[in-house]
C-alpha positions as CSV (number, residue, x, y, z in Angstrom):
1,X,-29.0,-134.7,-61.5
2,X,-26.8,-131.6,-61.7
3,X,-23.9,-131.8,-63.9
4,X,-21.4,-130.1,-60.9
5,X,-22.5,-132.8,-58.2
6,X,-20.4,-136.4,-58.7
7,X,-21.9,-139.4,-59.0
8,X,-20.6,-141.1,-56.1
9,X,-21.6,-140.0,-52.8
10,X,-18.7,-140.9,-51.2
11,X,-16.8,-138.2,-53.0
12,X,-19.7,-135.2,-52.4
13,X,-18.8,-136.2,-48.7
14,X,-15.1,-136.3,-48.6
15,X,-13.9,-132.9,-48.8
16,X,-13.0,-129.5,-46.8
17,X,-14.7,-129.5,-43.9
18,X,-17.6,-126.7,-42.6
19,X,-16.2,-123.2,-42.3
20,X,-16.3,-122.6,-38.2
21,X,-19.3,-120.0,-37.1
22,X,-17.8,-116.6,-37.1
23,X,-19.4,-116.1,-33.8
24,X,-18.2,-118.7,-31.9
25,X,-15.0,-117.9,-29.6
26,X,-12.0,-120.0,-30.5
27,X,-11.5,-122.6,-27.8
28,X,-10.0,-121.4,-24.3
29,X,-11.8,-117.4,-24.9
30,X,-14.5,-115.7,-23.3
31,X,-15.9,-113.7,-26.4
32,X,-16.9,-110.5,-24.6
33,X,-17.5,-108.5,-27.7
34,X,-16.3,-108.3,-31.1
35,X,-13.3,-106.4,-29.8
36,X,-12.6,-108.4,-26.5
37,X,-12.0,-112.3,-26.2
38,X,-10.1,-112.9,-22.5
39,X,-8.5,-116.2,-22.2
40,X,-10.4,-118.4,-19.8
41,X,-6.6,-118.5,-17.9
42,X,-7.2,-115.4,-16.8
43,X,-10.6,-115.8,-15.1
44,X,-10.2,-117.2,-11.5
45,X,-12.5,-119.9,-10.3
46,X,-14.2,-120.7,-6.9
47,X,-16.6,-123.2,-6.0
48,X,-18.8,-123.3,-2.7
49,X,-21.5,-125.2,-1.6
50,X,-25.1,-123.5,-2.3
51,X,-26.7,-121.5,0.7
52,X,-30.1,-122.2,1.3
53,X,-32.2,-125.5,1.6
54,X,-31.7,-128.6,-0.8
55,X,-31.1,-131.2,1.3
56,X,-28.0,-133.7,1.2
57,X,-26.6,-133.1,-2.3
58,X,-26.7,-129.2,-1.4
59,X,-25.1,-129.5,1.9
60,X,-21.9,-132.2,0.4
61,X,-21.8,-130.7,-3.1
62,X,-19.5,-127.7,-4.4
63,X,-21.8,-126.4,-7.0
64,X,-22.4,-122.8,-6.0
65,X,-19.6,-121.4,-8.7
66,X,-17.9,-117.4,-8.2
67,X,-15.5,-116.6,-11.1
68,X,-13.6,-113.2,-11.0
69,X,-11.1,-111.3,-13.4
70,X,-9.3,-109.0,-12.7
71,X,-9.2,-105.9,-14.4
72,X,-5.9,-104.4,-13.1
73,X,-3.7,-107.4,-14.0
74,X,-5.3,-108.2,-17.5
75,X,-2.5,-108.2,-20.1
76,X,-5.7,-108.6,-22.8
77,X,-7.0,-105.3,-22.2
78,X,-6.3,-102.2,-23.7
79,X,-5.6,-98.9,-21.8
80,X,-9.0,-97.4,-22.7
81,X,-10.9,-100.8,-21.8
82,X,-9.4,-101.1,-18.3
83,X,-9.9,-97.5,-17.6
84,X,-13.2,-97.7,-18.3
85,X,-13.8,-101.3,-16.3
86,X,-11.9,-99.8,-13.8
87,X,-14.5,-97.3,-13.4
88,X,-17.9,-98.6,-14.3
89,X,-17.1,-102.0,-12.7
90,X,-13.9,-101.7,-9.9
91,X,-10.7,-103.4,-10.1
92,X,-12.2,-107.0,-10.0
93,X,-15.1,-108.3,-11.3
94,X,-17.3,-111.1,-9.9
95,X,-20.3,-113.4,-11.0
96,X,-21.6,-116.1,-9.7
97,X,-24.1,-118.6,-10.0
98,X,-25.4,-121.4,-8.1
99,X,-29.0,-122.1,-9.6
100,X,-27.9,-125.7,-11.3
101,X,-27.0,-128.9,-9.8
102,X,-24.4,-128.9,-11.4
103,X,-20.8,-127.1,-11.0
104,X,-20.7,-127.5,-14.6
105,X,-23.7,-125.8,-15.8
106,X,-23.4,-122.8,-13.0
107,X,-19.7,-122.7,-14.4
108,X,-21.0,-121.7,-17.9
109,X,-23.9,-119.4,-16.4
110,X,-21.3,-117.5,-14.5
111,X,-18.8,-117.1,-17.1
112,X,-21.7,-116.0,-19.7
113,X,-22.7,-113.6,-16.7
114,X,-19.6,-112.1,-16.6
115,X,-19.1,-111.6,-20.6
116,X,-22.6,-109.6,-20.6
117,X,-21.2,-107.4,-17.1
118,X,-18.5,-107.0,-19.5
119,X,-19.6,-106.0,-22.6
120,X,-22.4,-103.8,-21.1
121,X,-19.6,-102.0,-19.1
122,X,-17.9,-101.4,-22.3
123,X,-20.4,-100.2,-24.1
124,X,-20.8,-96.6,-25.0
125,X,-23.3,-94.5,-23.2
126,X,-25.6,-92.8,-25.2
127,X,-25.3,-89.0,-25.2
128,X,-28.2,-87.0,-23.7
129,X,-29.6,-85.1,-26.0
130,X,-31.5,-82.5,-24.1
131,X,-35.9,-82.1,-25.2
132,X,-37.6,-78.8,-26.3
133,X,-41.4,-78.6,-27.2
134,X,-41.7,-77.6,-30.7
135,X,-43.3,-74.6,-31.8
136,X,-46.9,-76.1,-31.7
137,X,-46.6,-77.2,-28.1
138,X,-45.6,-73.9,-26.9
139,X,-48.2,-72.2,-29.0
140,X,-50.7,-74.5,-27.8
141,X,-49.6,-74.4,-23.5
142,X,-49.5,-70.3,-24.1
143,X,-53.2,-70.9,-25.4
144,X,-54.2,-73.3,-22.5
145,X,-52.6,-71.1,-20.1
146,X,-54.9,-67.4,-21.5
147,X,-57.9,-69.6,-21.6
148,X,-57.3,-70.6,-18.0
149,X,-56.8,-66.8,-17.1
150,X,-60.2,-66.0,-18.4
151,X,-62.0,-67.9,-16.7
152,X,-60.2,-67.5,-13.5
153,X,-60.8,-63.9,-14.3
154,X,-65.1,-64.6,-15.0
155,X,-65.0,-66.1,-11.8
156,X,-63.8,-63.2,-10.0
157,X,-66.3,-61.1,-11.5
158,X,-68.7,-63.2,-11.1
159,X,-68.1,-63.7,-7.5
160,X,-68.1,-59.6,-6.9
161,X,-71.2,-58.9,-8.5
162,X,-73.3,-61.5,-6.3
């Protein structure tokens, strides 16, 4: 046995409990991105019953979820996020879900729906970097393009002497 463990295992479990996962949103937060968590009071919830066929449950139950934030009204965004929601997105943005059974489990679909609408609205676009051939691919179409011309031109000779 190590000499830094105790004997007792009562004591090696009594102590400070697990650090919480860095990841995880505190409770009440949609994590959006390492910059953005919007409180789940902010988010506005619907619930409808599914279109389609299902039978009874689908017909009597509410399960077909829609949950919407607004962008305009959001005291948890900054000016630059909004402006850019506001444009990629619109003033209000929408998910839904309605796959599940359950209003629960089409709840969490839809709200990590909306965090991924989200974060991939706030994410940068790449800049365009515009292409050239290199040296070698010019050299090489300018070769293509003489040889071409030759034998176009053989041709033409060929075709005036017969």
């Amino acid at each position: 046995m190590a000499d830094d463990q105790p004997d007792d295992p009562s004591a090696r479990e009594a102590g400070p409990p697990p650090p919480a996962v860095a990841d995880s949103p505190p409770e009440g937060r949609l994590r959006v991105n390492r910059s953005l968590s919007i409180p789940l009071r902010e988010l506005q919830w619907r619930a409808t019953t599914p279109g389609g066929p299902g039978g009874q449950h689908a017909n009597r139950t509410s399960s077909r979820v829609e949950v919407r934030f607004d962008v305009e009204r959001s005291p948890t965004l900054g000016p630059r996020q909004r402006a850019v929601l506001r444009e990629r997105l619109g003033p209000v943005v929408r998910s839904t879900a309605g796959e599940a059974r359950s209003q629960a489990r089409n709840r969490e679909v839809a709200q990590e729906r909306l965090a991924q609408r989200l974060a991939a609205a706030l994410r940068p676009a790449r800049p365009r970097r515009p292409t050239q051939p290199s040296a070698g691919a010019r050299e090489r179409r300018l070769q293509e393009k003489h040889q071409r011309g030759q034998l176009k031109r053989q041709r033409r000779v060929g075709d005036d002497e017969a």
